[in-house]
Steps between C-alpha positions, in 0.01 A plus 500: 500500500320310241392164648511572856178509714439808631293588788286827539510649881268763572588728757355818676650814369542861716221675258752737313667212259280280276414100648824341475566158571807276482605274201690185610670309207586147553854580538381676824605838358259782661408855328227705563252538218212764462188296540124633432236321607208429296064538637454210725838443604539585882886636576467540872400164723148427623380719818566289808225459802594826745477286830606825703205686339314230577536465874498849574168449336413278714666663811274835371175262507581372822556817684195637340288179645665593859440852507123400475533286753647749726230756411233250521640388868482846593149574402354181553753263688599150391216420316479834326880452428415149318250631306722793349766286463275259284310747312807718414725110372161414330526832278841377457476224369189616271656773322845244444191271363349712243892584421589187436153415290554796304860455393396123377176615332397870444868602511671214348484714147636802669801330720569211226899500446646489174628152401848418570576472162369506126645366234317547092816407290869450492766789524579491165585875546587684802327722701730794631718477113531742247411446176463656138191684427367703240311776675270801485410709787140691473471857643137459513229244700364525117820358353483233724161417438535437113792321585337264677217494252781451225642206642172335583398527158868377346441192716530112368549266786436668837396828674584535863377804738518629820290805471478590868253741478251431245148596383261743291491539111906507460517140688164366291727624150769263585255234609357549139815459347576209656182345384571555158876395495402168691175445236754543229773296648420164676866463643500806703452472880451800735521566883361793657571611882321820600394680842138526584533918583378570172337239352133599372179264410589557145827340522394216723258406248752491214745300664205293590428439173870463364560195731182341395607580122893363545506256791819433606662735222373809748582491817481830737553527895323795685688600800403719816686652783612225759442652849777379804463562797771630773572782695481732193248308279614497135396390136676297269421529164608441094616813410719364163413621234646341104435350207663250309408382158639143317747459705704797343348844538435656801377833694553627862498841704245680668169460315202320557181441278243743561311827350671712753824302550597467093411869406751790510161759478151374545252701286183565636365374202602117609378544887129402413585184330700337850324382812782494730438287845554694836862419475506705164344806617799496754722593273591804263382444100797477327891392581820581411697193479765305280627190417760279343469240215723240359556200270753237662433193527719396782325796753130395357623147633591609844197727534264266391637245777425800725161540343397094596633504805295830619215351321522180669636662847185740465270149414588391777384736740207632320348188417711233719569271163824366334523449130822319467489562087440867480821581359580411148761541221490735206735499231565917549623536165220653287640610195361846489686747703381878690694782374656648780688828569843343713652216369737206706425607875610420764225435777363244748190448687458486910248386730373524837220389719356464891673149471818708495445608884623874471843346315355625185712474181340794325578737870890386446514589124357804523745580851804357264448718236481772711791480700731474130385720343736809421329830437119458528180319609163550338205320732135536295250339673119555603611518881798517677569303848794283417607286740793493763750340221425753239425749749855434648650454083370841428611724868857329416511669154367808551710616870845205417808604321418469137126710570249396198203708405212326597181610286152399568197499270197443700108507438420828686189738591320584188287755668188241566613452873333148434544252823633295288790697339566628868517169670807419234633825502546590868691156547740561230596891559649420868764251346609805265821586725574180293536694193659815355251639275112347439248566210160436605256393225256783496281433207091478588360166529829311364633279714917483466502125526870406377738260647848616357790602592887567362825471625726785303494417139585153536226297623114499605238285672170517389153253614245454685686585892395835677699645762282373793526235793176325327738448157791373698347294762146395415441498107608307192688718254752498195751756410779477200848639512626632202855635449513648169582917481247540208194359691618664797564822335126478321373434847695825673342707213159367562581608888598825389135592341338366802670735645340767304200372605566498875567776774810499591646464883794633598737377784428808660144478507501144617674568763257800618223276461633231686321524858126503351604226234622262818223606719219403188692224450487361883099441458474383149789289398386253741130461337665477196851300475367163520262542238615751257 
């Protein structure tokens, strides 16, 4: 009611609805709300000291200490027994030393927990709404790269990027155009965050030379894997990957910025002129990928709060500073305008992070959609090892009452029999009983990198998430909703051809292959699930 104070709740949720929380008027009247949380923003409390762990710790160290004491008494009597005792609590105590020194020092980058909160700029719109777009959705990693390249080079106030994985001669073309909109243009300010992976001499030097050029009108934030360490050791990483230009014009989906990332075919004509790091050589030359872009001011606002506070989140615990002023305003109403294909749609913009603690908002969209849709479920994505929510989402529609064909477009075997391929591969075929029908991506040295999927002809998701435990528990990411039957439709169609592309799996032949996919599985899933 207009005038009353309201007061946001946040409250766990089961893992198969979005975050919800409850909205309490001050009339007292209660009714629950969907409620996304934004990067930064922890939705579960603080993990509280395990005093049981703790003394049966101590109970362990303590029984170890006697047990040498009763060895040592039996080999060399009482003062045998002392000096095993001692020796064995001195060992003790030495490795809970070096512990302790290397969780404060050596390890304080790798076990440093994300602040409690970050805050860039007021809610002017909401994360979690729709809004009204005007959208196009590329088929191609190409499309998406000239759309980024398009809107960099439209810009007047601000560019904003979160390239994930960037580097090589595609990543050192945008850098160029960068330079020459901000030598042109004195007002415009840009912020770069990108992963290290990639990142070659080349471009160091260039963004070297950019700050030194533009001050505090180029900033850009280099991020690396953060190690933790527990039972399962795991990395935490950025893994968002967007663009958003003045305030109004933005891109998101799947693609990165790099020669072999932004390139439907690689011809061997451009491999001499890349030096790819070690990371690089990892991977295949080319990618198969798409994207969506859009003009709306009100989602450019909400994903450019997003953008700040992973960029000062990311600050933080990369280089252990605060700037309290890194978020500004732009007007976001250039006068010029993109001309794109779907007009007035309908869409909105989710996030989801470690801070999230396994209640992640993108996991309970993704399980949502599921579970309404009608007919049909498209999943394409370059692995596939959802999660127990979406796991459980996708076994209710396919065996329930109202069955839904579940089809699955995975990166496959291209006939290389690369580790690399095989490591993601293996993984992903012994959660197939999830599906009805699979296409894996068989075309030689592409990698099928998309993050998509569609819910009949009504809806899709598309961004940055891939079907993995490392997406939904350990790594930043953004994913849009869109509900609009053209885009969705478009999308479907684009499926369809990758399915041309792809060797198809039948029901029948997953389950045949089902004991050697779960027995592969067994010994490499676990070398792989926390970090891929």
């Amino acid at each position: 009611m207009p005038g009353d104070e309201i007061t946001v709740l946040p409250i766990s949720y089961t893992g198969t609805q979005e975050s919800s929380c409850k909205e309490r008027t001050g009339k007292l009247k209660e009714r629950q709300v969907t409620y996304y949380p934004g990067f930064g923003e922890q939705i579960a409390p603080e993990e509280k000291t395990n005093w049981k762990r703790i003394a049966v710790q101590v109970a362990a160290a303590a029984t170890i200490i006697g047990a040498s004491a009763a060895i040592g008494f039996l080999v060399g009597n009482i003062p045998g027994a002392i000096i095993a005792a001692g020796m064995t609590a001195a060992l003790i105590v030495l490795v809970a030393t070096c512990k302790a020194v290397y969780d404060r020092t050596l390890g304080a980058r790798f076990l440093m927990q994300l602040p409690k909160e970050v805050n860039t700029a007021p809610d002017t719109y909401k994360l979690g709404k729709y809004y009204e777009a005007d959208v196009s959705l590329t088929s191609t990693a190409d499309e998406g790269f000239e759309w980024k390249k398009k809107l960099i080079a439209s810009a007047t106030e601000t560019i904003e990027l979160s390239a994930n994985f960037a580097g090589g001669s595609s990543f050192r073309e945008i850098l160029q155009l960068i330079d020459m909109k901000m030598e042109a243009n004195p007002r415009i300010k840009t912020h770069i965050i990108l992963s290290v992976d990639l990142v070659e001499k080349a471009d160091d030097e260039m963004l070297s030379v950019l700050k030194k050029k533009f001050g505090s009108r180029f900033e850009y934030l280099k991020t690396d894997r953060h190690f933790k360490l527990a039972l399962q050791p795991y990395t935490e990483e950025n893994h968002v990957k967007m663009l958003v230009v003045d305030g109004k014009y933005f891109v998101g989906g799947g693609t990165s910025i790099h020669p072999q990332m932004v390139r439907e075919s690689n011809p061997a004509t451009q491999q001499h002129k890349e030096e790819p790091t070690l990371a690089a050589q990892a991977l295949d030359s080319c990618a198969r990928d798409m994207d969506i872009v859009g003009e709306s001011v009100p989602l450019a606002s909400v994903m450019r709060k997003q953008f700040f506070n992973l960029y000062r989140l990311w600050e933080i615990r990369t280089e252990n500073k605060i700037v309290e002023s890194r978020f500004f305003e732009t007007a976001g109403t250039p006068d010029h305008s993109l001309e794109l294909e779907h007009k007035s749609v309908r869409m909105k913009c989710i996030v989801g992070g470690p801070e999230h603690r396994g209640n992640n908002p993108i996991v309970g969209a993704y399980a949502k959609s599921i579970t309404k849709a009608k007919k049909q479920v498209r999943l394409a994505n370059w692995m596939f090892r959802p999660t127990k929510p979406i796991r459980d989402a996708l076994e209710a529609a396919r065996t329930g009452d109202a069955k839904k064909k579940i089809i699955g477009y995975i990166d496959g075997d291209d006939g290389t029999n690369s580790a690399g391929k095989m490591v993601r591969i293996i993984p992903s075929r012994n959660n197939y009983p999830l599906l009805d029908k699979v296409y894996e991506a068989r075309t030689p040295d592409q990698t099928y990198h998309k993050k998509v999927a569609t819910f009949d002809n009504s809806h899709m998701i598309i961004g940055s998430f891939n079907f993995s435990k490392k997406s939904a528990n350990f790594d930043h990411e953004i994913v849009f909703k869109i509900k609009n039957e053209r885009v969705t439709g478009q999308c479907n169609q684009i499926l369809k051809e990758d399915a041309r592309r792809a060797n198809k799996i039948t029901r029948e032949t997953i389950e045949k292959n089902m004991v050697a996919a779960k027995a592969a599985s067994f010994f490499v899933t676990p070398l792989v699930e926390n970090y891929l």
